[in-house]
Structures are given as C-alpha cells and as structure tokens.
C-alpha positions as CSV (number, residue, x, y, z in Angstrom):
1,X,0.0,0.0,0.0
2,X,1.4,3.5,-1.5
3,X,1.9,6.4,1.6
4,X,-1.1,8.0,-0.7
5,X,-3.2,5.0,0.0
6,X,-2.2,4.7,3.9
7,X,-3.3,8.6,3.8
8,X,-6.1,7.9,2.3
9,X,-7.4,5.0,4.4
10,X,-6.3,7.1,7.8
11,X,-8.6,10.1,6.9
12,X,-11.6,7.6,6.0
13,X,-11.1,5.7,9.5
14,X,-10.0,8.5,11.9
15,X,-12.8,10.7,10.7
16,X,-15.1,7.7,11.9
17,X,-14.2,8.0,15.3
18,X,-12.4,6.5,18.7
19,X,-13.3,3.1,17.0
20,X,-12.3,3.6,13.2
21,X,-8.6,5.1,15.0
22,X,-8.0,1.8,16.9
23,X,-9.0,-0.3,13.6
24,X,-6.8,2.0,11.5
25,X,-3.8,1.3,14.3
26,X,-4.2,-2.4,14.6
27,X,-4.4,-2.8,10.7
28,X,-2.0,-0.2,9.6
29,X,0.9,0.6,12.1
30,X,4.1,-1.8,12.1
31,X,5.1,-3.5,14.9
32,X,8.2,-1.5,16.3
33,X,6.0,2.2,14.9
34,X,7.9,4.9,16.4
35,X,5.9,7.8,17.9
36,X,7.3,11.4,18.2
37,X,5.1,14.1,20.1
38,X,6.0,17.6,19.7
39,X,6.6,17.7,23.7
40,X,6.4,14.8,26.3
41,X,5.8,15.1,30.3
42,X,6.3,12.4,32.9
43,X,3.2,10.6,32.3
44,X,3.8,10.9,28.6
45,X,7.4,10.9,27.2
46,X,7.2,12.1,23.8
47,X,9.2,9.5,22.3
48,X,7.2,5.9,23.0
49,X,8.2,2.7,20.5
50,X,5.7,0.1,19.5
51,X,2.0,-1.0,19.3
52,X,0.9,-1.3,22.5
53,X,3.1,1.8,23.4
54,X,0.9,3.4,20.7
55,X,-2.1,1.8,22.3
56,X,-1.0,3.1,25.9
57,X,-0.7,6.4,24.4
58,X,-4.2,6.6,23.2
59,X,-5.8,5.1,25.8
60,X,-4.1,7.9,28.0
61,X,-5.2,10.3,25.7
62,X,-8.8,9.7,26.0
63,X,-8.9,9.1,29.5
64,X,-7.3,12.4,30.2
65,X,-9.3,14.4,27.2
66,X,-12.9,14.6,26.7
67,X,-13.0,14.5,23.0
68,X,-15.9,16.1,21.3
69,X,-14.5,15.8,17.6
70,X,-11.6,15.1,15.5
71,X,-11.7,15.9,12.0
72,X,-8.5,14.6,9.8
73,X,-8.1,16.4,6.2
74,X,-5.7,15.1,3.3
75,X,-3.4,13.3,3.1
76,X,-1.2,15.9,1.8
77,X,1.8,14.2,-0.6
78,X,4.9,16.0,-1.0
79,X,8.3,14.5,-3.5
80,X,8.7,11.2,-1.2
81,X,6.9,8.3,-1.8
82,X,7.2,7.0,1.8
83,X,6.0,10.1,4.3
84,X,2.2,12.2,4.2
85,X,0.8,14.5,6.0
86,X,-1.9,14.8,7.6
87,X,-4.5,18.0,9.3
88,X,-6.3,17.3,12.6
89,X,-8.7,19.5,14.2
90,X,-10.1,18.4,17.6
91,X,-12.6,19.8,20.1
92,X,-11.7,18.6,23.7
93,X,-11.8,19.3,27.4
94,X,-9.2,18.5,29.4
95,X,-10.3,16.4,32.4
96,X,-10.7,19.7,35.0
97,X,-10.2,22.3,32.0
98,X,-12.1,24.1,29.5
99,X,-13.4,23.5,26.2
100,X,-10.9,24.3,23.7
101,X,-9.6,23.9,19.9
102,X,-6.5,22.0,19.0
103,X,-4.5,22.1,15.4
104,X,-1.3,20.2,14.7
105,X,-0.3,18.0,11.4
106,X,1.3,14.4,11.9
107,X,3.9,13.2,9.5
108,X,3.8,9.9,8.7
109,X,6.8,7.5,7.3
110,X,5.6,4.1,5.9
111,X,8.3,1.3,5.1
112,X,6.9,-2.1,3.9
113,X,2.7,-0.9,3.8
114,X,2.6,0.0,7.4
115,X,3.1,3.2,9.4
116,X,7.1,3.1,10.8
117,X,6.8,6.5,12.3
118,X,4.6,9.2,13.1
119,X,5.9,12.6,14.3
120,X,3.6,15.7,15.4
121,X,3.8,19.1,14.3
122,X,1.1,21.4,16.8
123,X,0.0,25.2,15.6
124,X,1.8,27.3,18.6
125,X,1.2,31.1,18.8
C-alpha cells in the first residue's frame, strides 16, 4: 500500500471515530511504529516505541481528554513516496479544563505498507 493510500485509508477511519482510530492502528501501524510528540511530560514521554506503546498512548489520551471531535483532512503528498501528511482538528476538554480547539499536522513515514513513524507538528502562537 502506497503512503497515498495509507493517507487515504487514515482520513476515512480516523474521521469515523475512537473506533475507526484503533482499527486504523491495529491494521495499519508496524510492529516496532515509532511515535514522536511535539513535547512529552512524565506521564507521557514524547518518544514511546511500539504497538501497544501506541495503544497506551491513546488510551491515556482519552482518559485524560474529553474528546468532542476530531476531524482529519488530506493526506497531503509531497516529492517522497514513503511520508504524508496529515491536518487534525479536535474539540476537547481537558479532564478539569475548558473546552478548547487543537490544530497540529502528523507526518507519517511508511516502510513495507505500514506506518514506521509518526511525528507531530502542533499550531503554537
């Protein structure tokens, strides 16, 4: 599967919901996926390895978040054939905060038809 196609397919399954993301995951992400957050704390490093690190990571993310939408646009391709890009816009509320908008952009690196890497890129200022 072409980095267009793995695009593709994560836009159409994300945009689903909490349920098409985990499907996407299990079917799509290699075994050893490396994940790189734009910043990391204690209870989240920002560089985790594997599945089930990835797993941990969004389990954490929704029991700390309450996550009213997510909305994924692209993929956007650029002149390699193995990394995309891809637009999220969520609605959440922090467990104890307010409602608020987040924007940020994850590249993605696929080697052998499954996602190697994802690094994310937030909207600051």
């Amino acid at each position: 599967m072409s980095a267009l196609e793995l695009g593709q397919k994560m836009v159409e399954m994300v945009n689903q919901g909490p349920a098409g993301e985990a499907d996407f995951v299990s079917q799509y992400y290699a075994d050893d996926v490396i994940s790189i957050e734009g910043q990391g704390s204690d209870e989240m490093p920002a560089r985790i390895e594997g599945l089930d690190a990835i797993r941990a990571k969004h389990a954490w993310w929704y029991d700390n978040n309450d996550v009213h939408s997510t909305v994924l646009q692209g993929p956007y391709i650029g002149h390699r054939d193995d990394q995309f890009v891809v637009h999220f816009t969520m609605e959440m509320t922090p467990k104890g905060g307010e409602r608020t908008q987040m924007v940020e952009v994850g590249l993605y690196t696929v080697k052998n038809n499954k996602i190697a890497q994802e690094e994310y890129l937030y909207l600051m200022g």
